[in-house]
Biopython code that builds the backbone (N, CA, C, O; Angstrom):
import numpy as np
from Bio.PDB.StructureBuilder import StructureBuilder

atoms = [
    (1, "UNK", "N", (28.751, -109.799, -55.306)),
    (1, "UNK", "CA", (28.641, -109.971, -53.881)),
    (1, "UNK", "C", (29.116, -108.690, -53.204)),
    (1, "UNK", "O", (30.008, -107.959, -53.634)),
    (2, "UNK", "N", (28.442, -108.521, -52.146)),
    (2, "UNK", "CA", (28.859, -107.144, -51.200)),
    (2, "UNK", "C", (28.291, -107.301, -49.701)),
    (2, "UNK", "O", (27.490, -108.094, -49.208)),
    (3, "UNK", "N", (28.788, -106.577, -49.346)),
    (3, "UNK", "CA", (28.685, -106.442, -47.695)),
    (3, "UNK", "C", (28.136, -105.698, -46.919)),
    (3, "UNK", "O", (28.612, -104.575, -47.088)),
    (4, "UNK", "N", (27.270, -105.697, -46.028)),
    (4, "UNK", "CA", (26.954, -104.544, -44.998)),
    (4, "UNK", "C", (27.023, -104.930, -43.752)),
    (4, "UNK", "O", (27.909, -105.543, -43.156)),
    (5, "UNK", "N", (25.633, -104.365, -43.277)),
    (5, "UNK", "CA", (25.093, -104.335, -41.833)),
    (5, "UNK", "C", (24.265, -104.354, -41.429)),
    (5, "UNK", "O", (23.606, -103.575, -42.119)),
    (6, "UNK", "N", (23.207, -104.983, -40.142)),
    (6, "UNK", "CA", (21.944, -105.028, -39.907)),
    (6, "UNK", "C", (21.607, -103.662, -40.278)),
    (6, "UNK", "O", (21.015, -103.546, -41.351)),
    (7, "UNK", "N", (21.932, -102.291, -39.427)),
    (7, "UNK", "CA", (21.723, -101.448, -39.187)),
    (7, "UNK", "C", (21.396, -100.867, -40.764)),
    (7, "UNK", "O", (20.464, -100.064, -40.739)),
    (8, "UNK", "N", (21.694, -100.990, -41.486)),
    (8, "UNK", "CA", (21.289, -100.393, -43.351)),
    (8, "UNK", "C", (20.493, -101.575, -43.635)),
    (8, "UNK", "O", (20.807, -102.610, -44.223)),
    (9, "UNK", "N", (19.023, -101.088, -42.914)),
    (9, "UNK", "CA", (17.681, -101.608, -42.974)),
    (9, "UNK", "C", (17.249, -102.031, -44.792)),
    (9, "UNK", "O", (16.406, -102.872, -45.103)),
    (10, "UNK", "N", (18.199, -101.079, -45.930)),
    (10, "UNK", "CA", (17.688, -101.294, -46.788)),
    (10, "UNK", "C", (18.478, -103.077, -47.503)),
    (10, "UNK", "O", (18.041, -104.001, -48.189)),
    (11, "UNK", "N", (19.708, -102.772, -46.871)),
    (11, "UNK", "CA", (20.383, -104.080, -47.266)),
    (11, "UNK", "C", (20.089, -105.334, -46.830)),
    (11, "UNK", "O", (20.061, -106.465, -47.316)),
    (12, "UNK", "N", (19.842, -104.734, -45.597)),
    (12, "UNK", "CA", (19.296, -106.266, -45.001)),
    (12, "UNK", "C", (17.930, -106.577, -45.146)),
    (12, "UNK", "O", (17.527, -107.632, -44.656)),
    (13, "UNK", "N", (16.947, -105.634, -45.897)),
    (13, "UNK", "CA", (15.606, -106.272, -46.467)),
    (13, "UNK", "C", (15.983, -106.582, -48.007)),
    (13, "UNK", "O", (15.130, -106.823, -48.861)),
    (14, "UNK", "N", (17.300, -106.546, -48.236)),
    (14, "UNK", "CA", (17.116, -106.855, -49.755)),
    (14, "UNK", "C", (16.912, -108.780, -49.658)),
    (14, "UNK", "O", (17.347, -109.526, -48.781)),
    (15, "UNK", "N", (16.334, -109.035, -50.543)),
    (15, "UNK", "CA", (16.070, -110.744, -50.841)),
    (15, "UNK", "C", (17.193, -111.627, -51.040)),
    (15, "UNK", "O", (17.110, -112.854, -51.089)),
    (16, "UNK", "N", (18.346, -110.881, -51.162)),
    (16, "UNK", "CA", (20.270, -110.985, -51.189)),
    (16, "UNK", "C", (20.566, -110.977, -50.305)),
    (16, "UNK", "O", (21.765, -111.254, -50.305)),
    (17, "UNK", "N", (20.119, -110.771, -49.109)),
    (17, "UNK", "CA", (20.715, -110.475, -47.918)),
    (17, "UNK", "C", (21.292, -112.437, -47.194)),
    (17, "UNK", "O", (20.805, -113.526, -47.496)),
    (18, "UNK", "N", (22.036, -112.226, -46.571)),
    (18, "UNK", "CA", (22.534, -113.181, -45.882)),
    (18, "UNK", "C", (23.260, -112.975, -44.783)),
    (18, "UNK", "O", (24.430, -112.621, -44.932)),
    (19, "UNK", "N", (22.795, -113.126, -43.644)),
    (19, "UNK", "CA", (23.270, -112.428, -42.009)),
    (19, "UNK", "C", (24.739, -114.271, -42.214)),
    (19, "UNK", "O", (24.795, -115.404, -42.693)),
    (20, "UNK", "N", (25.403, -113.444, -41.570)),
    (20, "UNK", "CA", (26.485, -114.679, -41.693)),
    (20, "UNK", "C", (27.576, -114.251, -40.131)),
    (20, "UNK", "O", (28.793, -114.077, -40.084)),
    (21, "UNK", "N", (26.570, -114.193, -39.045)),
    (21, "UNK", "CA", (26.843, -113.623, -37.443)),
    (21, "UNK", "C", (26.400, -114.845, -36.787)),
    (21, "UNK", "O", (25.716, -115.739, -37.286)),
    (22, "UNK", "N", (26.846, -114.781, -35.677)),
    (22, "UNK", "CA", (26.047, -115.771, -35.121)),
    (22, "UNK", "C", (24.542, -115.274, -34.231)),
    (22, "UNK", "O", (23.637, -116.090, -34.058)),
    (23, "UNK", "N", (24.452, -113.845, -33.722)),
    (23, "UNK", "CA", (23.365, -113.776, -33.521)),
    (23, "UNK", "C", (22.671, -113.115, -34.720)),
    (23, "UNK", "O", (23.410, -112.899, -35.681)),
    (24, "UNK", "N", (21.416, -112.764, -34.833)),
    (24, "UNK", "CA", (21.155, -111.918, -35.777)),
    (24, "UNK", "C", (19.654, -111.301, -35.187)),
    (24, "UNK", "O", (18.942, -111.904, -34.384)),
    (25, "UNK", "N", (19.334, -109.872, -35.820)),
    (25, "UNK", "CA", (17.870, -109.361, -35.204)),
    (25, "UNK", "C", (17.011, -110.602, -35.155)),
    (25, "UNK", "O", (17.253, -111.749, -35.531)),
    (26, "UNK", "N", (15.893, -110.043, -34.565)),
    (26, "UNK", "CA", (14.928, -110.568, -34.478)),
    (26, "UNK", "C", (13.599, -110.728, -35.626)),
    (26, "UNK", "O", (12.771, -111.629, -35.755)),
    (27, "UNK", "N", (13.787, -109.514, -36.332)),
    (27, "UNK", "CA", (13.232, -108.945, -37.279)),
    (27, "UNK", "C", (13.774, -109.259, -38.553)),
    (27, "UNK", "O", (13.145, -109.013, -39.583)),
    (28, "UNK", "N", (14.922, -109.797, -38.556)),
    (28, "UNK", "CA", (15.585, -110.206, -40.016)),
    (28, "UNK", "C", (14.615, -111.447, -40.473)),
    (28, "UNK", "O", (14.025, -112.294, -39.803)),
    (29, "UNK", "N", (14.679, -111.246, -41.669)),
    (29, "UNK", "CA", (13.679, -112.475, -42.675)),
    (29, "UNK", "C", (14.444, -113.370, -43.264)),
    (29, "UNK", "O", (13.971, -114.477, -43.522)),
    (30, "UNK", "N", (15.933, -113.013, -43.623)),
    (30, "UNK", "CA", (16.697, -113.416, -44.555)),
    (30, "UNK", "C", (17.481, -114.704, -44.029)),
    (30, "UNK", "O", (17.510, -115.191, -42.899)),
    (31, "UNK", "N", (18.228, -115.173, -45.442)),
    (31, "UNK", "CA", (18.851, -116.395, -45.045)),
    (31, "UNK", "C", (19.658, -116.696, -44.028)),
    (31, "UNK", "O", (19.748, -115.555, -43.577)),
    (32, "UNK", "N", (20.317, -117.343, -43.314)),
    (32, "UNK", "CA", (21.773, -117.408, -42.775)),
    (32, "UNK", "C", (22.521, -118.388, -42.865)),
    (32, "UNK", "O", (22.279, -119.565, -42.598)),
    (33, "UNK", "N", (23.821, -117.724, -43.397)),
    (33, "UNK", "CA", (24.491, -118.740, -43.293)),
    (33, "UNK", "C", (25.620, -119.643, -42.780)),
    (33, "UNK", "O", (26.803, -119.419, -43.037)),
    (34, "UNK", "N", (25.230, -120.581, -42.110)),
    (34, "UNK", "CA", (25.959, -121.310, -41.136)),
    (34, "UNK", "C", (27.640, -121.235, -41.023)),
    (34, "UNK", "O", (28.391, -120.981, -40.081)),
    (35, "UNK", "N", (27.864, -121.573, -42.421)),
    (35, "UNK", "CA", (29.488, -122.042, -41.843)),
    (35, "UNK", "C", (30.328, -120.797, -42.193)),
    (35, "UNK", "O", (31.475, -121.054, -42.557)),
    (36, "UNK", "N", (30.017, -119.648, -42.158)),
    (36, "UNK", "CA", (30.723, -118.609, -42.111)),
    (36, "UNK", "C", (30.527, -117.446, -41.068)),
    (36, "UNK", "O", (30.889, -116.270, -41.107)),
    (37, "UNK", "N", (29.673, -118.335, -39.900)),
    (37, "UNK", "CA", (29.305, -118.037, -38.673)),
    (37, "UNK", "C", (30.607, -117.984, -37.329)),
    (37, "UNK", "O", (31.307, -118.992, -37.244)),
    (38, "UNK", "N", (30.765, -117.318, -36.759)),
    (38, "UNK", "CA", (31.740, -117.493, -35.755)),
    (38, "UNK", "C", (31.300, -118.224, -34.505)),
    (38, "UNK", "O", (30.109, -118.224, -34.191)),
    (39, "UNK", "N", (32.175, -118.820, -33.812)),
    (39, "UNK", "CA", (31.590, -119.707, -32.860)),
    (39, "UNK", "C", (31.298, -118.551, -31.944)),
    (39, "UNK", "O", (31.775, -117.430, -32.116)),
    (40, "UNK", "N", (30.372, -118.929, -30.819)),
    (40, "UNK", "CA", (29.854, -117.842, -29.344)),
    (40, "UNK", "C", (31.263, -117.451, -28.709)),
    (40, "UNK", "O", (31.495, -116.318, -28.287)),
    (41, "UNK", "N", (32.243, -118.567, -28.681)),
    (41, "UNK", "CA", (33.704, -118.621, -27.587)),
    (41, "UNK", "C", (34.025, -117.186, -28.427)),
    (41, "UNK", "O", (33.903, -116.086, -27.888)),
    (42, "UNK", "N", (34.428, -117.359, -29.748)),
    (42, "UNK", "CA", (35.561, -116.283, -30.256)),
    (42, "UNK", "C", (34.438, -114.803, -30.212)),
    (42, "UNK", "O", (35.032, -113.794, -29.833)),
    (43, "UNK", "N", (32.964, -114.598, -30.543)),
    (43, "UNK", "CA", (31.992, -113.883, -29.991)),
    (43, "UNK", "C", (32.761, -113.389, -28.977)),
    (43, "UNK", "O", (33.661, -112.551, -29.031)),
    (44, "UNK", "N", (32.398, -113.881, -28.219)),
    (44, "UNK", "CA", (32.853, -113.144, -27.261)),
    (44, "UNK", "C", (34.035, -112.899, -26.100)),
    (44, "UNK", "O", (33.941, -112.141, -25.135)),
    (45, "UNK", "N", (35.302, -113.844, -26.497)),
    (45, "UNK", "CA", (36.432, -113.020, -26.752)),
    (45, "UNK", "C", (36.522, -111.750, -26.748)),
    (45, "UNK", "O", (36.827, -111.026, -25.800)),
    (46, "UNK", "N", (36.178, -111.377, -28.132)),
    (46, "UNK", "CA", (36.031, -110.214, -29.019)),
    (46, "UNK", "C", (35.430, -109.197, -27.639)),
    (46, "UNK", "O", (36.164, -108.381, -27.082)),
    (47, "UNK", "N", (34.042, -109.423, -27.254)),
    (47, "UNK", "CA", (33.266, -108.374, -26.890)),
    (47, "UNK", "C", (33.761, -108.241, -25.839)),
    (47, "UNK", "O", (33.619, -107.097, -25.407)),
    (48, "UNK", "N", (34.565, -109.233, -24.884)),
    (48, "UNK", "CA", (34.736, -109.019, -23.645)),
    (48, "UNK", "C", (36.569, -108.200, -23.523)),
    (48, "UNK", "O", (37.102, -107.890, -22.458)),
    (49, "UNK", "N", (37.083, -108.053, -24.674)),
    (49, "UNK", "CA", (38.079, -108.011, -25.006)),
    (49, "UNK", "C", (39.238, -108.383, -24.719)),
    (49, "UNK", "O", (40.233, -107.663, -24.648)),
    (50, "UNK", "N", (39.128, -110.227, -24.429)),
    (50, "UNK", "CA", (40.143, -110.891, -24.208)),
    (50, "UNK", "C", (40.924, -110.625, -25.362)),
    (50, "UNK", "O", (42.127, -110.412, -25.213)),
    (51, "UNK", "N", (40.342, -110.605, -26.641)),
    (51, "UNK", "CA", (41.472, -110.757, -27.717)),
    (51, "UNK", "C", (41.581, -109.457, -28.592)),
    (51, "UNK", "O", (40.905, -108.469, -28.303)),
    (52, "UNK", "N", (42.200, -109.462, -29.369)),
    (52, "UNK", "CA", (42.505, -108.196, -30.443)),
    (52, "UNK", "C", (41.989, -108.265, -31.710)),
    (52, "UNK", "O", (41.126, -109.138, -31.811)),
    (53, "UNK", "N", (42.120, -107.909, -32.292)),
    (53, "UNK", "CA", (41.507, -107.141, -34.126)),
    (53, "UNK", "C", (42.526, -108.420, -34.209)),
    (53, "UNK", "O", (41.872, -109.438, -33.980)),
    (54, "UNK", "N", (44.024, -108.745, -34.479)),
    (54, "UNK", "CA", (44.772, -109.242, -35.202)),
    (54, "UNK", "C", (44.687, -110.754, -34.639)),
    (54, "UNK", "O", (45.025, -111.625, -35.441)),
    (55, "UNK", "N", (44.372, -111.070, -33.654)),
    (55, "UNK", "CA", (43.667, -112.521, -32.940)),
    (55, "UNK", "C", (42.469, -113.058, -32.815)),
    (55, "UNK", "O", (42.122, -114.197, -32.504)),
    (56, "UNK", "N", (41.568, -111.615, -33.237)),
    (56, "UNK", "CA", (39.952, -112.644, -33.711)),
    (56, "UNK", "C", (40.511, -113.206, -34.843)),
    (56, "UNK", "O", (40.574, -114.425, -35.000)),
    (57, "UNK", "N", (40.995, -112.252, -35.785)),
    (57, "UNK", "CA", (41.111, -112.511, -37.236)),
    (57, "UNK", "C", (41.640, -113.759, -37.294)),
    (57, "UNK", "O", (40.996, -114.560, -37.972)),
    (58, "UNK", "N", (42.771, -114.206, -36.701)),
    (58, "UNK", "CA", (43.804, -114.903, -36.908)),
    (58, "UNK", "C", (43.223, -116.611, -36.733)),
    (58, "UNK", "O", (43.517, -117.627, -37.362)),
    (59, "UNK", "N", (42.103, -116.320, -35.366)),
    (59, "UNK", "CA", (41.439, -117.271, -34.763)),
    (59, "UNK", "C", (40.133, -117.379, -35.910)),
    (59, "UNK", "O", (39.408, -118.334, -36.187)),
    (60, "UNK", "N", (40.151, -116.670, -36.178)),
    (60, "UNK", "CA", (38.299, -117.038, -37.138)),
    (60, "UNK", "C", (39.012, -117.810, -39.063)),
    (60, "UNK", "O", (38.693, -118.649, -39.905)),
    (61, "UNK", "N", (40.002, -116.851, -38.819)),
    (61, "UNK", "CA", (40.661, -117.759, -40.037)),
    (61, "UNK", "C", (40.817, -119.714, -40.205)),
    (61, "UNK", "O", (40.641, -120.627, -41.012)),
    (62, "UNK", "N", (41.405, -119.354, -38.365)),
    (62, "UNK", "CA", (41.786, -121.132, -38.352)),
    (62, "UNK", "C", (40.627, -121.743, -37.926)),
    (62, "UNK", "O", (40.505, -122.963, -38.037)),
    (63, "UNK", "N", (39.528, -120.869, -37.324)),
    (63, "UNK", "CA", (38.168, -122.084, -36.933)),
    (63, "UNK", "C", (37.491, -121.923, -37.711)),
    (63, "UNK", "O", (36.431, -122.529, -37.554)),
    (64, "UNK", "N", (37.594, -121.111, -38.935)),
    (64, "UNK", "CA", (36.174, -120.931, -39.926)),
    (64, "UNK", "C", (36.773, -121.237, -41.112)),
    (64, "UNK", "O", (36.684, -122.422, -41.433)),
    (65, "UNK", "N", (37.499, -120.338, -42.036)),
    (65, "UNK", "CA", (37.514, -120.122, -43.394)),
    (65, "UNK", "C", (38.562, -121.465, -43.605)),
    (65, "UNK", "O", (38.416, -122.087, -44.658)),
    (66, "UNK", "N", (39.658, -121.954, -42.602)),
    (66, "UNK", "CA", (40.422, -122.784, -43.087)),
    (66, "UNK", "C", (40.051, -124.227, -43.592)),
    (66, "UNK", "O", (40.686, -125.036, -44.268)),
    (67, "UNK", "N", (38.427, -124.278, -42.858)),
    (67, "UNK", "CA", (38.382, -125.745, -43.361)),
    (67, "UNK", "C", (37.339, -125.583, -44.658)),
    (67, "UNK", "O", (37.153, -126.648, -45.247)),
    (68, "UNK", "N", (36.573, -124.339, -45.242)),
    (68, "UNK", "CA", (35.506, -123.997, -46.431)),
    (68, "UNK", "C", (36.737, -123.845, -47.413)),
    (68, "UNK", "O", (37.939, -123.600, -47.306)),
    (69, "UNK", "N", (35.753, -124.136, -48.510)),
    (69, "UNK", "CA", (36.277, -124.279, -49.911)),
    (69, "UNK", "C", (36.029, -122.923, -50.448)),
    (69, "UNK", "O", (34.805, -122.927, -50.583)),
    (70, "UNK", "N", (36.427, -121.837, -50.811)),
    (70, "UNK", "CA", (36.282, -120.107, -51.087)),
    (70, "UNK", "C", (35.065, -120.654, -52.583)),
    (70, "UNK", "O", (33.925, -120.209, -52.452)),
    (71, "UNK", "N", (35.230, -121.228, -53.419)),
    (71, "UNK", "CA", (34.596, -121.649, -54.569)),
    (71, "UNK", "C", (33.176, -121.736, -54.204)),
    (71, "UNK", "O", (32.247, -121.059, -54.642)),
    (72, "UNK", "N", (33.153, -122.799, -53.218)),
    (72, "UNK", "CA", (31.665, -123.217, -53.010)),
    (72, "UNK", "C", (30.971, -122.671, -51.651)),
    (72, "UNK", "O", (29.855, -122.837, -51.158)),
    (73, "UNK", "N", (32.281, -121.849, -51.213)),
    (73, "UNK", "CA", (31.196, -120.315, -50.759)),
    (73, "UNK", "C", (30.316, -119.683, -51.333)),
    (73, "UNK", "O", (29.178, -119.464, -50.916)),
    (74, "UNK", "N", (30.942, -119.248, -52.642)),
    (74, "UNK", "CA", (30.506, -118.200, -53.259)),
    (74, "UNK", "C", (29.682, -119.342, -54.387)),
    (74, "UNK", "O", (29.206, -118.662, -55.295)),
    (75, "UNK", "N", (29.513, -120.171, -54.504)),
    (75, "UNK", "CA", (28.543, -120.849, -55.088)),
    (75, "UNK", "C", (27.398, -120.748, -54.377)),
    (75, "UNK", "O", (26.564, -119.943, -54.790)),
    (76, "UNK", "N", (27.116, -121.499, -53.215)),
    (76, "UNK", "CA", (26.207, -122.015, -51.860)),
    (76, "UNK", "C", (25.740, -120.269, -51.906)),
    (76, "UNK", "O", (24.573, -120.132, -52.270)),
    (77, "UNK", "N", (26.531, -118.845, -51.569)),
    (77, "UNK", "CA", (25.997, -117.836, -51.208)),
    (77, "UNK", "C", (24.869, -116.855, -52.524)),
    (77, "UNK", "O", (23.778, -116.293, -52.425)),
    (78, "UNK", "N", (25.935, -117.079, -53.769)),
    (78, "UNK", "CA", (25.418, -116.321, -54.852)),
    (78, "UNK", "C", (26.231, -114.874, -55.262)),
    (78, "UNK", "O", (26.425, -113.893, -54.544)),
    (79, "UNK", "N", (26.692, -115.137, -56.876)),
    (79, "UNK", "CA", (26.997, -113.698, -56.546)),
    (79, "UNK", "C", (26.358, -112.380, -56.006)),
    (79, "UNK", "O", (26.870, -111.385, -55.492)),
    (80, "UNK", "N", (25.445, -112.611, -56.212)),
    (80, "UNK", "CA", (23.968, -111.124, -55.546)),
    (80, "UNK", "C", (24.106, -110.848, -54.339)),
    (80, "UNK", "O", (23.857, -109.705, -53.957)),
    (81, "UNK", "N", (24.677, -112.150, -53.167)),
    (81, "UNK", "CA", (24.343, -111.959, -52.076)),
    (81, "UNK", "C", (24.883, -110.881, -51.003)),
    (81, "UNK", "O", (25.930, -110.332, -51.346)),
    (82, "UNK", "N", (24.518, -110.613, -50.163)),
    (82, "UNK", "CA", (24.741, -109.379, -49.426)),
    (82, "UNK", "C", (25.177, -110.295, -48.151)),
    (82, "UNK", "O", (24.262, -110.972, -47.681)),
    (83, "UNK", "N", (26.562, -110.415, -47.477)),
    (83, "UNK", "CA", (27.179, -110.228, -46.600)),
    (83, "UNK", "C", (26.898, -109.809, -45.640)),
    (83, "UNK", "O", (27.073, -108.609, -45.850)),
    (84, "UNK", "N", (26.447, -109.928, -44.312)),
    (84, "UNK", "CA", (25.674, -108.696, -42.856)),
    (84, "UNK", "C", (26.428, -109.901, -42.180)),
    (84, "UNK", "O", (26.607, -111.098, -42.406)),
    (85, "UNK", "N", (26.814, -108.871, -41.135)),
    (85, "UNK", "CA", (26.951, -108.862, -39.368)),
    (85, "UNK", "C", (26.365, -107.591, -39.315)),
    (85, "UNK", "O", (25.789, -107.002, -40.228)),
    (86, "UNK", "N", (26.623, -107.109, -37.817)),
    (86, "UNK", "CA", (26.679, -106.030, -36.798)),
    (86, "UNK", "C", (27.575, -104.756, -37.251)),
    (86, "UNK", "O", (26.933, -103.883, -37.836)),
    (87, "UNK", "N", (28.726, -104.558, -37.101)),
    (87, "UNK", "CA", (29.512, -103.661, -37.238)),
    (87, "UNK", "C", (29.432, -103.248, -38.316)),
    (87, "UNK", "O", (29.349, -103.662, -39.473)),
    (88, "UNK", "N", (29.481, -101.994, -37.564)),
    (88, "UNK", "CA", (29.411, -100.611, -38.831)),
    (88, "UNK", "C", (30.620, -100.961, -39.931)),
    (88, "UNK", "O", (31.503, -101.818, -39.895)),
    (89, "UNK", "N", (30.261, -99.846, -41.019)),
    (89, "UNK", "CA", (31.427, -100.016, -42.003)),
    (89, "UNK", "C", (33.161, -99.080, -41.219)),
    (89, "UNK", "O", (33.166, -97.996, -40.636)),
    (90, "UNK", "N", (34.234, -99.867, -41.466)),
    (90, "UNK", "CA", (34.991, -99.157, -40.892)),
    (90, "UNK", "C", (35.709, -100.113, -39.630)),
    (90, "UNK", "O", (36.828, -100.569, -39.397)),
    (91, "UNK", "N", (34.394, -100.122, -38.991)),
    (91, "UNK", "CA", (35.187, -101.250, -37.900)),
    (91, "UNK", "C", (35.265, -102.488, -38.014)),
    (91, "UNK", "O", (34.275, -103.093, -38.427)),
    (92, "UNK", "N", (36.595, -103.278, -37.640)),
    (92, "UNK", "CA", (36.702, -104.038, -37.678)),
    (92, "UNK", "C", (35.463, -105.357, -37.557)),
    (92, "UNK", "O", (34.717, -105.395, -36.579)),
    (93, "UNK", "N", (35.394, -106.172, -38.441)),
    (93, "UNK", "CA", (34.385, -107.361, -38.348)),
    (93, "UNK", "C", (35.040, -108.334, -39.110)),
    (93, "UNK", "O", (36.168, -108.181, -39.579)),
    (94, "UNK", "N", (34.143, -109.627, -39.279)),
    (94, "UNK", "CA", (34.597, -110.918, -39.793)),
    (94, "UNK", "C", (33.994, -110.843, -41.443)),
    (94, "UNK", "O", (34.421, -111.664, -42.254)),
    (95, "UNK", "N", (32.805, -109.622, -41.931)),
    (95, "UNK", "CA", (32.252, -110.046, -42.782)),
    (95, "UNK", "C", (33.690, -109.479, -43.637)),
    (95, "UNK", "O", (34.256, -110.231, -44.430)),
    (96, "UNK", "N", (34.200, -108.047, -43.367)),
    (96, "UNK", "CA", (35.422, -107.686, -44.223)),
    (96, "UNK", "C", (36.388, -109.190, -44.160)),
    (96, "UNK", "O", (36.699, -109.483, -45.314)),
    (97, "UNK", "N", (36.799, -109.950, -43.401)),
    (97, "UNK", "CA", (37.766, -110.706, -43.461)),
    (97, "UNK", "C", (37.385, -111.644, -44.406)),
    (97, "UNK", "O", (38.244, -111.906, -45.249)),
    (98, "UNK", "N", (35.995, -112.394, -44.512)),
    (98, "UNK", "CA", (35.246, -113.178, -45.383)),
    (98, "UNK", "C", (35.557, -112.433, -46.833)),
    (98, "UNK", "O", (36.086, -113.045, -47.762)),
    (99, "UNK", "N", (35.075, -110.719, -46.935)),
    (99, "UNK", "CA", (35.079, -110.659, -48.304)),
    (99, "UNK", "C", (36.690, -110.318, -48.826)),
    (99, "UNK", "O", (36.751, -109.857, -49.965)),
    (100, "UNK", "N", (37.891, -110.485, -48.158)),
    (100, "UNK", "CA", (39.216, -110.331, -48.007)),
    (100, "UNK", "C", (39.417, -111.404, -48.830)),
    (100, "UNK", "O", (39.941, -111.219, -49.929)),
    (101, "UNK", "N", (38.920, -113.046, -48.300)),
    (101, "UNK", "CA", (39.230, -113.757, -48.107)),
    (101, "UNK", "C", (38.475, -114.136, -49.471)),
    (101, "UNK", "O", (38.870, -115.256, -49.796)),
    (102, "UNK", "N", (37.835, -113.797, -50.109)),
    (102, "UNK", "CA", (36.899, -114.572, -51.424)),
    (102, "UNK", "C", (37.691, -113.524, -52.571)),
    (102, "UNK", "O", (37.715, -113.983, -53.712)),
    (103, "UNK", "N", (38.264, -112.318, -52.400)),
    (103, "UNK", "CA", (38.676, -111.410, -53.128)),
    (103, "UNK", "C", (40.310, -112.396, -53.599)),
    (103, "UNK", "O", (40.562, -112.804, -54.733)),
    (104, "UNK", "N", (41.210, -112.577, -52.344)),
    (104, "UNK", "CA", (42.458, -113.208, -52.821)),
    (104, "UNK", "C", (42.177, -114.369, -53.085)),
    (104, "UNK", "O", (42.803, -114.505, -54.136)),
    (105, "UNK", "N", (41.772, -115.157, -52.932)),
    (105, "UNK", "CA", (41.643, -116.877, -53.203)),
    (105, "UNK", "C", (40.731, -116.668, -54.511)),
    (105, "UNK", "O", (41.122, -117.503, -55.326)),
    (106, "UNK", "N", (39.560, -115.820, -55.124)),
    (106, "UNK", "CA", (38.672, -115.872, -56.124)),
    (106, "UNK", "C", (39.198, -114.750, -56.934)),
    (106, "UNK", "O", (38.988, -114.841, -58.144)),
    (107, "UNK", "N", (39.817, -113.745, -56.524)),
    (107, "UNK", "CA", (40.138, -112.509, -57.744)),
    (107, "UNK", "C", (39.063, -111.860, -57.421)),
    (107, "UNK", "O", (39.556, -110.747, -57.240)),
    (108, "UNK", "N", (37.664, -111.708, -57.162)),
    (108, "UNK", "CA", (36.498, -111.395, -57.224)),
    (108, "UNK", "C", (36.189, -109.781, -56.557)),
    (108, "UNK", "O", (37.356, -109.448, -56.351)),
    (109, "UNK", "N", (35.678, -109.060, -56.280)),
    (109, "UNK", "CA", (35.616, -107.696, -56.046)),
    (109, "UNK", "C", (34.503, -107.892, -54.791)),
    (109, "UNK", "O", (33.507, -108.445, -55.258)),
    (110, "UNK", "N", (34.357, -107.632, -53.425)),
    (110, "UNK", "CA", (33.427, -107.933, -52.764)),
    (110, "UNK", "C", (33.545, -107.219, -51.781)),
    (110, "UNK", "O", (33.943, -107.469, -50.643)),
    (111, "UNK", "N", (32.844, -105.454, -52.694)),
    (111, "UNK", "CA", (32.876, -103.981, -51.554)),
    (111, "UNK", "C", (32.051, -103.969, -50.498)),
    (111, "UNK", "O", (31.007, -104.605, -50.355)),
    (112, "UNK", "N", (32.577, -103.200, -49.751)),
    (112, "UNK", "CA", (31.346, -102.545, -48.626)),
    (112, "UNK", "C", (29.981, -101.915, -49.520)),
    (112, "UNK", "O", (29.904, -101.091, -50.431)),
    (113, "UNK", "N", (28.796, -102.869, -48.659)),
    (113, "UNK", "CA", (27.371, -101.445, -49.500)),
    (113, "UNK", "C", (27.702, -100.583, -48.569)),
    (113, "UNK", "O", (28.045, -100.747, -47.398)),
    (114, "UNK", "N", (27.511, -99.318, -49.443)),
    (114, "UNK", "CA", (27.203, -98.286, -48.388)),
    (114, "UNK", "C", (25.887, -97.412, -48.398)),
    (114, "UNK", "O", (25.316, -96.916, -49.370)),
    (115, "UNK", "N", (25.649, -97.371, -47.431)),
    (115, "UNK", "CA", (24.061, -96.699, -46.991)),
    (115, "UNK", "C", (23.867, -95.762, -48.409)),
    (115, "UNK", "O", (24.654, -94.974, -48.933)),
    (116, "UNK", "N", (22.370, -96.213, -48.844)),
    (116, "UNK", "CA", (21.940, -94.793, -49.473)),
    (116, "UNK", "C", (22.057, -95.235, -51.376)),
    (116, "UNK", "O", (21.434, -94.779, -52.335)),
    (117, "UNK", "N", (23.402, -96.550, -51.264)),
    (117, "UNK", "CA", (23.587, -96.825, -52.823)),
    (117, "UNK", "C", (22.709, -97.995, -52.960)),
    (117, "UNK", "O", (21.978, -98.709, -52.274)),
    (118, "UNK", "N", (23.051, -97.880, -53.956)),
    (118, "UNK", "CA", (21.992, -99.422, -54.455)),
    (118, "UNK", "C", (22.683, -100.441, -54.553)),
    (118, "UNK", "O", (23.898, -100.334, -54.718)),
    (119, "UNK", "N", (22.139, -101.522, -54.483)),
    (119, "UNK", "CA", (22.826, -103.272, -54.498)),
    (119, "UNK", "C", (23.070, -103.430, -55.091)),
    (119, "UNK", "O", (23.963, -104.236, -54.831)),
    (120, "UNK", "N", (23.014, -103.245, -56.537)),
    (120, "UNK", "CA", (23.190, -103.037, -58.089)),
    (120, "UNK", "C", (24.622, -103.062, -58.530)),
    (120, "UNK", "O", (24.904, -102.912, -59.719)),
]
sb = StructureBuilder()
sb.init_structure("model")
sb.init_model(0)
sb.init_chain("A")
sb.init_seg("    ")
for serial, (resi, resn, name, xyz) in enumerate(atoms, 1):
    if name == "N":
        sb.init_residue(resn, " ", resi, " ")
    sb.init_atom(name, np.array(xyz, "f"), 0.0, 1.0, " ", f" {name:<3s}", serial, name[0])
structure = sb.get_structure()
């Protein structure tokens, strides 16, 4: 499992891909998946910058990941699958907190893709 971004056109046409945002292009083909989606409220929190890096997190922890089982995440997703939101690599997002969050609870390794490498 690994992670990107809409914007690395090659990741997000891979057949692995899984947008896990709540909006996503228009142009995306790929799966999505629901419960590792953030609600619109904490959305946009974030964008409007009621809250911080350390209070989305804190908040997406207790409305998202606290009530999923990390196991049958990564069952339901696949190891192959590719991770996408929005944000570039670097800045803060929910998909790093997701693959944070499958790394300590699973042991599992779940890097940033980065532009240019292969999914492989």
């Amino acid at each position: 499992m690994k992670t990107s971004y809409f914007a690395n056109r090659t990741a997000a046409a891979d057949p692995n891909a899984v947008a896990i945002s709540r909006g996503v292009p228009r142009w995306f083909k790929g799966r999505i998946y629901d419960p590792l989606r953030p609600s619109w409220k904490l959305v946009q929190a974030a964008k409007e910058e009621a809250i911080g890096d350390e209070e989305y997190e804190r908040r997406y922890d207790a409305e998202v990941l606290a009530s999923l089982d990390p196991a049958v995440v990564r069952r339901e997703l696949g190891d192959d699958a590719i991770l996408l939101c929005w944000e570039r690599p670097g800045a803060p997002c929910h998909r790093r907190i997701v693959a944070r969050w499958l790394e300590e609870r699973l042991g599992v390794d779940v890097p940033e893709w980065e532009a240019g490498r292969s999914a492989e």
